[in-house]
C-alpha positions in Angstrom: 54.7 -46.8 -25.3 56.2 -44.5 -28.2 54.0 -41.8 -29.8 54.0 -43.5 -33.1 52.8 -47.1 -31.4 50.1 -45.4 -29.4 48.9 -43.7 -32.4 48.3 -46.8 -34.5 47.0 -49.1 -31.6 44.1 -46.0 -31.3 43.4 -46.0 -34.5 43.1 -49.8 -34.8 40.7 -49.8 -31.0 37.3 -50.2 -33.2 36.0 -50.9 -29.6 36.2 -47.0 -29.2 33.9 -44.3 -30.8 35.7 -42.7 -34.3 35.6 -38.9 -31.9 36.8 -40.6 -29.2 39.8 -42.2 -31.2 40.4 -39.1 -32.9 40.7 -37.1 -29.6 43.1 -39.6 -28.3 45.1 -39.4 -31.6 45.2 -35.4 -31.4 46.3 -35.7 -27.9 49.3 -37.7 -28.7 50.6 -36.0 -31.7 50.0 -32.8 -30.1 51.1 -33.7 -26.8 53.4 -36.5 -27.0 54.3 -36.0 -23.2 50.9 -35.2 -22.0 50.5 -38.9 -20.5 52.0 -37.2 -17.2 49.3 -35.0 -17.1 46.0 -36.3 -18.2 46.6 -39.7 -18.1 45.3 -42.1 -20.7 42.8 -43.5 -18.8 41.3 -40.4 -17.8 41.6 -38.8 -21.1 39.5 -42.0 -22.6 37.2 -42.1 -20.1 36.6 -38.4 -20.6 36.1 -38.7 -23.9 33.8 -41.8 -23.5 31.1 -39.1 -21.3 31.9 -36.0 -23.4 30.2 -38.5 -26.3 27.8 -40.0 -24.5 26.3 -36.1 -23.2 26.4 -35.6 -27.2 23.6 -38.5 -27.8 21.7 -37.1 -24.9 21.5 -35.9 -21.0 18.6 -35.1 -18.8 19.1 -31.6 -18.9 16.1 -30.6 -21.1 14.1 -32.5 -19.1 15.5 -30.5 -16.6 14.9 -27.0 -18.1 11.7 -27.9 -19.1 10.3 -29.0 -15.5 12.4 -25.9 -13.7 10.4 -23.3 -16.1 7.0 -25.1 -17.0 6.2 -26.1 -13.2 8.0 -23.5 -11.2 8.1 -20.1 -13.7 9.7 -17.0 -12.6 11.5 -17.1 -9.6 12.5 -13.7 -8.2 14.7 -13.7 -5.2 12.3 -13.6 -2.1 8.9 -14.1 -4.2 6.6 -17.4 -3.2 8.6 -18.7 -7.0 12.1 -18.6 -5.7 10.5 -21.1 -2.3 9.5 -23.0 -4.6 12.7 -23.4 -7.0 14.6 -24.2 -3.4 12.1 -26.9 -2.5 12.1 -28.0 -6.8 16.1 -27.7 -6.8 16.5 -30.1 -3.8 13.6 -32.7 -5.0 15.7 -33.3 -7.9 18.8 -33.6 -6.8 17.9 -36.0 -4.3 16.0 -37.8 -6.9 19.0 -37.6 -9.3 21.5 -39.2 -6.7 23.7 -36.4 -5.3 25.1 -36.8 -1.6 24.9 -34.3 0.7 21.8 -32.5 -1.1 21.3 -29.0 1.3 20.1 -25.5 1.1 22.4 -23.0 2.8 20.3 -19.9 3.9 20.9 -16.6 2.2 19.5 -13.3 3.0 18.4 -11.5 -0.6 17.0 -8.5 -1.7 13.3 -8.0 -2.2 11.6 -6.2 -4.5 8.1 -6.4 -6.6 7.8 -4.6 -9.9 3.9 -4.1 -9.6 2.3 -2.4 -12.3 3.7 -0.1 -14.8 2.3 2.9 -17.0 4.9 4.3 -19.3 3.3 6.9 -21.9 4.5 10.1 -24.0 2.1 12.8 -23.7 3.4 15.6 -26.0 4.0 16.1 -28.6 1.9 13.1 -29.3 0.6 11.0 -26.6 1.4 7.3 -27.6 1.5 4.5 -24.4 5.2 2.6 -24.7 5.7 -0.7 -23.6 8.2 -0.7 -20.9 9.5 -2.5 -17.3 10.5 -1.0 -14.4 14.2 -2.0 -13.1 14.5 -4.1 -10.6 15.4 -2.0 -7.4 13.3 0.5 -8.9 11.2 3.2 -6.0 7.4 3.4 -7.7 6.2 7.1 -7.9 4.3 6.4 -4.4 0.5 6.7 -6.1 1.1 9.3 -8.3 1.8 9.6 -11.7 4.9 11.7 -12.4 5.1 13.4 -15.7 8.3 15.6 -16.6 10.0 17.1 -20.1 12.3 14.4 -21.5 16.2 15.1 -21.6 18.1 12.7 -24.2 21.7 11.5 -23.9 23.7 9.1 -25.6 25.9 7.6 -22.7 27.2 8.3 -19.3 29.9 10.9 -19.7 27.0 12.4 -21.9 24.7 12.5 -19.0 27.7 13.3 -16.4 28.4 16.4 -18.3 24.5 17.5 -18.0 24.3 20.2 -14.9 21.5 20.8 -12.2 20.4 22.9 -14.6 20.1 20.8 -17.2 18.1 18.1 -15.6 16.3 19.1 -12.4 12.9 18.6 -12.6 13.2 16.4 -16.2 13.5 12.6 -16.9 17.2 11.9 -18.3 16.6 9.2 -21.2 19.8 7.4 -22.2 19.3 6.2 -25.8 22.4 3.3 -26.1 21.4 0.5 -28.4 23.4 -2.4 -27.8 25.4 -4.1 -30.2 25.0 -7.6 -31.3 28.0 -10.1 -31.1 28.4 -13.4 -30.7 30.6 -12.7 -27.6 27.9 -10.8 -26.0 30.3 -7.4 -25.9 27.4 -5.5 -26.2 26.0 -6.0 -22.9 28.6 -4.9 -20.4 28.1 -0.9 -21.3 24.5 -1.1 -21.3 24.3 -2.7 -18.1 26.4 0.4 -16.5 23.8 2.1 -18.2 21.7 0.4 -16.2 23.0 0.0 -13.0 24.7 4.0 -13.1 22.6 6.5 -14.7 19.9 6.5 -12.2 22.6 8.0 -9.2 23.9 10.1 -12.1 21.1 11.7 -12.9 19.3 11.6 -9.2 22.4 13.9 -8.2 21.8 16.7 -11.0 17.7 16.4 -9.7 16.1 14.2 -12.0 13.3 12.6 -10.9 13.2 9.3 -12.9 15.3 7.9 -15.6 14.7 5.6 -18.8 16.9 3.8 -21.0 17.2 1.7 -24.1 16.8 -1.8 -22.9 20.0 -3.9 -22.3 19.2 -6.1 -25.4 19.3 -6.3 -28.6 15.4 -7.7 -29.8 13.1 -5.6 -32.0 10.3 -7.0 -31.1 7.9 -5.1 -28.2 9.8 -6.9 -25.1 11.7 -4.3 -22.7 14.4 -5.6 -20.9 14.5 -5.3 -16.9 17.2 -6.1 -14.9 18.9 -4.5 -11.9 19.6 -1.2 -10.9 21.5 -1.9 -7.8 25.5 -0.7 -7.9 27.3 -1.4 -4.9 24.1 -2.2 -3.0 23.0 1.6 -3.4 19.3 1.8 -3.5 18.2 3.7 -6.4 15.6 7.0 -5.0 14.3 7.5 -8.3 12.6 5.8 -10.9 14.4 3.5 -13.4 12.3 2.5 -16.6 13.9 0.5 -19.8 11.6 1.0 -22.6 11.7 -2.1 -25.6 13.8 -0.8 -28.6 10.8 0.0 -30.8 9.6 2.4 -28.1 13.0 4.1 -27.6 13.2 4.2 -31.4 9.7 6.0 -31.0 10.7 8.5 -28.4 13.7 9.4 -29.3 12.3 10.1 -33.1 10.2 12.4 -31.3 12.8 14.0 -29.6 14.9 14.6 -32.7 11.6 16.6 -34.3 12.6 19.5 -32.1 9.6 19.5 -30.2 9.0 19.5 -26.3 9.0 15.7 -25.6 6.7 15.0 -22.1 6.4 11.2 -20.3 3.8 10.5 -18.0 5.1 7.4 -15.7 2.9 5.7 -12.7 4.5 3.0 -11.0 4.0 0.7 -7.8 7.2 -0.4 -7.8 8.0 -1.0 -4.4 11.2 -2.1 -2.6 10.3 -4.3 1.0 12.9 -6.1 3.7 15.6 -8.3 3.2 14.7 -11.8 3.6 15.9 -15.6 3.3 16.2 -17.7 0.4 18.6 -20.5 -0.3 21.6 -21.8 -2.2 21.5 -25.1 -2.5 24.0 -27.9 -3.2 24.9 -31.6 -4.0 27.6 -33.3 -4.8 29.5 -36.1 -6.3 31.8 -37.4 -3.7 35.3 -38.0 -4.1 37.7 -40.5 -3.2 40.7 -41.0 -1.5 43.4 -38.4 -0.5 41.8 -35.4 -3.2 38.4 -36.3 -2.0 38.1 -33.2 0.2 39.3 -30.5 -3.1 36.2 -29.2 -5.0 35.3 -28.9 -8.8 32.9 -26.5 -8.4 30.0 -26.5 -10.8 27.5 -23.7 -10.7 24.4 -21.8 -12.1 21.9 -19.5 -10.8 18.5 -20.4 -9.6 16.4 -17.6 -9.5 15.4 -15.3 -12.6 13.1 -11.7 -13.0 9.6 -12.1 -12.6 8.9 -12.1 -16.6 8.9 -15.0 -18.7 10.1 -18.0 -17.2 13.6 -18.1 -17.0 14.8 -21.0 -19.4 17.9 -19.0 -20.9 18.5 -16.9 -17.6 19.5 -19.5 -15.9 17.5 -22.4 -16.4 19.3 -23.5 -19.1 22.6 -23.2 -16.7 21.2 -24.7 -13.8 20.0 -28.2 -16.1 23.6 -27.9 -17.8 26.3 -28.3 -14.8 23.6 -30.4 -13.0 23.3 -32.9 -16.1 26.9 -32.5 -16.3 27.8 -33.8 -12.4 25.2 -36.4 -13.4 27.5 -38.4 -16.0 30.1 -38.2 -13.7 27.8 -39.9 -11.0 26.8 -42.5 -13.2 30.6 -42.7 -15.1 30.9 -46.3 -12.7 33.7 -44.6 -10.4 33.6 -42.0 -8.2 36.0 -39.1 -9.1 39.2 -38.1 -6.9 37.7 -35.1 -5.9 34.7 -34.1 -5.5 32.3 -32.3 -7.8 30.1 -29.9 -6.3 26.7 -28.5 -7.9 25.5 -25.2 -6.3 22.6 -23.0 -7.7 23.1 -19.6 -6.6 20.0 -17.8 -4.8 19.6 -14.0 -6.1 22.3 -13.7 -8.9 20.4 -10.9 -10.7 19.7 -8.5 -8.0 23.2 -8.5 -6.0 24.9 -11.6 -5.9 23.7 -12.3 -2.7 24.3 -16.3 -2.9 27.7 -16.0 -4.6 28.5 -13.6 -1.5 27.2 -15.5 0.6 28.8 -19.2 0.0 32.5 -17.3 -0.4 32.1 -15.6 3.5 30.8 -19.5 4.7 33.7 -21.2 2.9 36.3 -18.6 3.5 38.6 -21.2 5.2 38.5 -23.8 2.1 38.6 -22.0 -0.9 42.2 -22.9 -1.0 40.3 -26.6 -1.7 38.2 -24.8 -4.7 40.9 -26.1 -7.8 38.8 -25.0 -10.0 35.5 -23.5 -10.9 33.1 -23.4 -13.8 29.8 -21.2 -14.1 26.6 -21.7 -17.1 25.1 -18.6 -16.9 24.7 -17.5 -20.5 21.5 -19.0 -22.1 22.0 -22.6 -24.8 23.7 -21.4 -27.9 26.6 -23.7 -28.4 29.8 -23.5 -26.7 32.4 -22.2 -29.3 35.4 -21.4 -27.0 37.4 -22.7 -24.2 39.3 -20.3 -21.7 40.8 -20.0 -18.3 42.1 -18.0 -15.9 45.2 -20.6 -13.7 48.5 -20.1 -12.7 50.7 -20.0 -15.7 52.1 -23.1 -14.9 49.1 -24.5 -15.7 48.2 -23.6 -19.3 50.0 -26.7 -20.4 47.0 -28.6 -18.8 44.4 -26.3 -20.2 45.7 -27.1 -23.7 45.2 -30.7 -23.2 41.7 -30.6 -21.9 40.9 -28.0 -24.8 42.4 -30.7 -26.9 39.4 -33.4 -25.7 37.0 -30.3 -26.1 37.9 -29.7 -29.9 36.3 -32.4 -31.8 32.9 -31.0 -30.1 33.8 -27.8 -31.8 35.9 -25.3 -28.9 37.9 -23.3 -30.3 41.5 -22.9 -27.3 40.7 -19.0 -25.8 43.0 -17.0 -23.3 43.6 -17.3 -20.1 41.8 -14.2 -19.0 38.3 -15.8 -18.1 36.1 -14.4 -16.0 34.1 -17.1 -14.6 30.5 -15.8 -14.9 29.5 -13.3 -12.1 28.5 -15.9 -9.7 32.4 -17.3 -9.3 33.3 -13.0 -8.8 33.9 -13.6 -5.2 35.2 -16.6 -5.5 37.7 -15.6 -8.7 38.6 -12.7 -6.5 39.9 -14.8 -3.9 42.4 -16.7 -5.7 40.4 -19.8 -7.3 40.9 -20.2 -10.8 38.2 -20.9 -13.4 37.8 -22.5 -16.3 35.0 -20.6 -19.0 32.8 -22.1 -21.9 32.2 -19.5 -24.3 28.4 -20.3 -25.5 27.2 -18.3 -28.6 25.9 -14.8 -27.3 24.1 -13.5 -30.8 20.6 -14.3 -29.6 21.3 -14.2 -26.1 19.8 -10.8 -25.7 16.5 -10.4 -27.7 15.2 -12.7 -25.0 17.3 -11.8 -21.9 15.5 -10.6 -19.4 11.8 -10.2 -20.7 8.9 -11.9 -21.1 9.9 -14.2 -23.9 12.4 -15.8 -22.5 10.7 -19.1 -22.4 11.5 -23.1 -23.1 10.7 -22.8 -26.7 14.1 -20.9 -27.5 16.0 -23.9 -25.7 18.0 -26.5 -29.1 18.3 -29.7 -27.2 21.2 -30.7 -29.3 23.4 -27.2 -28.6 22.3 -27.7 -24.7 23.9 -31.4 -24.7 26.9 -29.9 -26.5 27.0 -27.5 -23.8 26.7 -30.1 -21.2 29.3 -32.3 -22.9 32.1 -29.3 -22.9 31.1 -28.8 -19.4 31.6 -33.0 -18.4 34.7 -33.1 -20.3 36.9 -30.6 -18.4 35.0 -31.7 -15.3 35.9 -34.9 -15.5 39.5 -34.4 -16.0 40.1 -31.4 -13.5 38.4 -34.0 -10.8 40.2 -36.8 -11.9 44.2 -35.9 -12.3 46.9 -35.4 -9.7 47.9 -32.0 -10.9 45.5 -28.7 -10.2 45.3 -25.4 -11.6 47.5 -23.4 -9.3 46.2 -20.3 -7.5 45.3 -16.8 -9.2 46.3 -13.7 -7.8 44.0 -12.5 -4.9 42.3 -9.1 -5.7 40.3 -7.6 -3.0 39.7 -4.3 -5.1 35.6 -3.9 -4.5 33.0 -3.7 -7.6 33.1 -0.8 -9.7 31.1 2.1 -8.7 30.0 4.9 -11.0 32.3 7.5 -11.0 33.6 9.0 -14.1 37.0 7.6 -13.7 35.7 4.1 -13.7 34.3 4.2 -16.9 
């Protein structure tokens, strides 16, 4: 049918949503040619669920039972168990096929109890949280002059001299940004300083939390680099504290801290991912959408931004497709990670057991970054297949997404994955309150907007839908094999 007749029977379709007709109308001015690639069945169809996950999904319900009836769920504590045995009641209960948990073997480690407090020049108790990985100071209570940097290379260019015996403090505030910029040098901070400093004798360290609240919440999170167990202590102090100590410091006075922790690292041991998925049909049905989150979360507060929110979007998302009426070409798969936060242990885990099909992974897609709306649409695919991109981006616009590069990362759960060729599709949520509750104690359910957590579901649906449901794929990305980043100076 010409462009110009396809336009104005759309536009006269009242049987069709206004959003939906204007996607379809956007599609074929802007893509006059697209009906090769996202044909206009699909695209409707798409459209039809992205609107429908708009008017509502079950994913709060989701969020809300994950945090209010399991809580934290720290990789190998009795709450992890029990999000396995949760995460595969419900998606039995929701209607997946082939519901599982694959074993993983995850780190294990309890953060015990915590006493942070400066002693000279004026004793004042902080409020603080060990880092996950974090030794304890084996019964004692450790107290040591305070040395203050402002980053790495800072504390890199500190000698034995200048640090053995003393606590290195690393006083970085992170920036706030609706991107969530901020974060990534911090949590080098975080994972680096303590083998920085441990090497020049140290014997703990503390930092500005990773986030970016006021309020009297530290943020943990891991310490762990390369799987290197930290040997000293590793303490993040809430940003009213740092601004405390380091106030202090600046006086000119000797600055003491007095830390006691039980900390205590213990044995590997087994958790699981677990999976379910939306079957596919006929000759795609054995290529994968991959749709993933993270199950477990630090031992304070309950999770609902990090990850429960990701784990009740991709699963509401797979959802609509298994209720859309057909099944898709391929098949979409749901997986909830075990251990994301301390070592990717899951993500690890699934690539070494499905090294033989990731060539059938088109595409992946990861909600790891709390509820704020999705804003921008990205990729990382062959070149070849930017074309496609643009036309799902097209069905994503009305719902707000703005088109981003093709240089997405995934979300660090799709790292192994990425690295071995699969390409990925990312939804950029809003990041500018993503970090006052990240990792503390107040990340709770009340932060949660059901609306901006169906708009991320429906961004989520939409490309979904059509990356499961067209002939063409995404290509293959170029394998890269180079391992994490350690912390030498050159890396920085």
């Amino acid at each position: 049918m010409p462009t110009q007749a396809l336009a104005a029977h759309i536009t006269q379709d009242t049987t069709l949503p206004i959003s939906t007709r204007f996607t379809l109308l956007l599609l074929v001015i802007t893509f006059p040619a697209a009906a090769d690639e996202i044909p206009g069945d699909v695209a409707r169809k798409a459209a039809t669920i992205r609107d429908q996950a708009m008017a509502g999904t079950v994913a709060y319900d989701l969020v809300e039972s994950l945090t209010m009836e399991v809580g934290h769920r720290s990789s190998g504590s009795p709450g992890d168990a029990k999000a396995v045995a949760w995460a595969l009641e419900n998606l039995e209960a929701l209607g997946f096929q082939n519901v599982r948990a694959e074993s993983v073997e995850v780190a294990h480690w309890e953060r015990g109890e915590l006493d942070v407090r400066v002693t000279a020049p004026n004793e004042h108790k902080l409020v603080a949280l060990s880092l996950g990985g974090s030794p304890g100071t084996r019964g004692n209570r450790l107290s040591a002059n305070v040395v203050r940097v402002e980053s790495l290379n800072e504390l890199r260019a500190l000698s034995a001299r200048d640090l053995r015996g003393n606590i290195a403090y690393i006083d970085h505030r992170v920036e706030r940004h609706k991107t969530g910029r901020g974060y990534g040098p911090a949590s080098r901070i975080r994972s680096c300083a303590h083998y920085i400093a441990a090497e020049r004798g140290a014997v703990a360290t503390v930092i500005r939390s990773a986030g970016t609240s006021t309020h009297r919440f530290a943020h943990t999170g891991g310490m762990l680099n390369n799987k290197r167990p930290a040997t000293i202590p590793g303490i993040a102090l809430a940003n009213a504290d740092a601004d405390l100590l380091t106030y202090q410091i600046e006086s000119g006075e000797r600055v003491q801290l007095s830390i006691q922790s039980t900390a205590t690292n213990l044995p590997r041991t087994t958790s699981a991912n677990v999976i379910g998925e939306v079957p596919g049909r006929g000759p795609l049905a054995d290529e994968i959408v991959l749709l993933v989150g993270h199950l477990d979360s630090w031992d304070v507060g309950t999770g609902a931004y990090d990850d429960g929110a990701g784990v009740a979007i991709v699963t509401a998302a797979a959802k609509l497709i298994l209720d859309s009426g057909e099944a898709p070409r391929r098949t979409i798969r749901v997986v909830l990670f075990a251990n994301e936060e301390f070592g990717l242990d899951g993500a690890e885990q699934y690539t070494q057991r499905y090294a033989r099909s990731i060539d059938k992974h088109i595409v992946g897609m990861e909600a790891d970054f709390g509820a704020g709306r999705v804003w921008r649409f990205s990729s990382n695919v062959s070149e070849d297949a930017l074309d496609l991109v643009d036309e799902i981006h097209a069905l994503l616009e009305p719902i707000g997404l703005e088109r981003g590069n093709n240089r997405a990362s995934g979300g660090a759960d799709l790292t192994y994955l990425r690295k071995a060729g699969m390409p990925v599709l990312g939804m950029s949520q809003d990041g500018t309150y993503y970090f006052d509750y990240h990792h503390t104690e107040d990340d709770t359910l009340d932060k949660i907007d059901i609306n901006d957590l169906n708009q991320n579901v429906a961004s989520y649906v939409t490309a979904a839908y059509v990356a499961a449901n067209i002939e063409r794929d995404f290509g293959r990305i170029p394998v890269n094999p180079a391992p994490f980043r350690g912390c030498s100076a050159a890396e920085d």
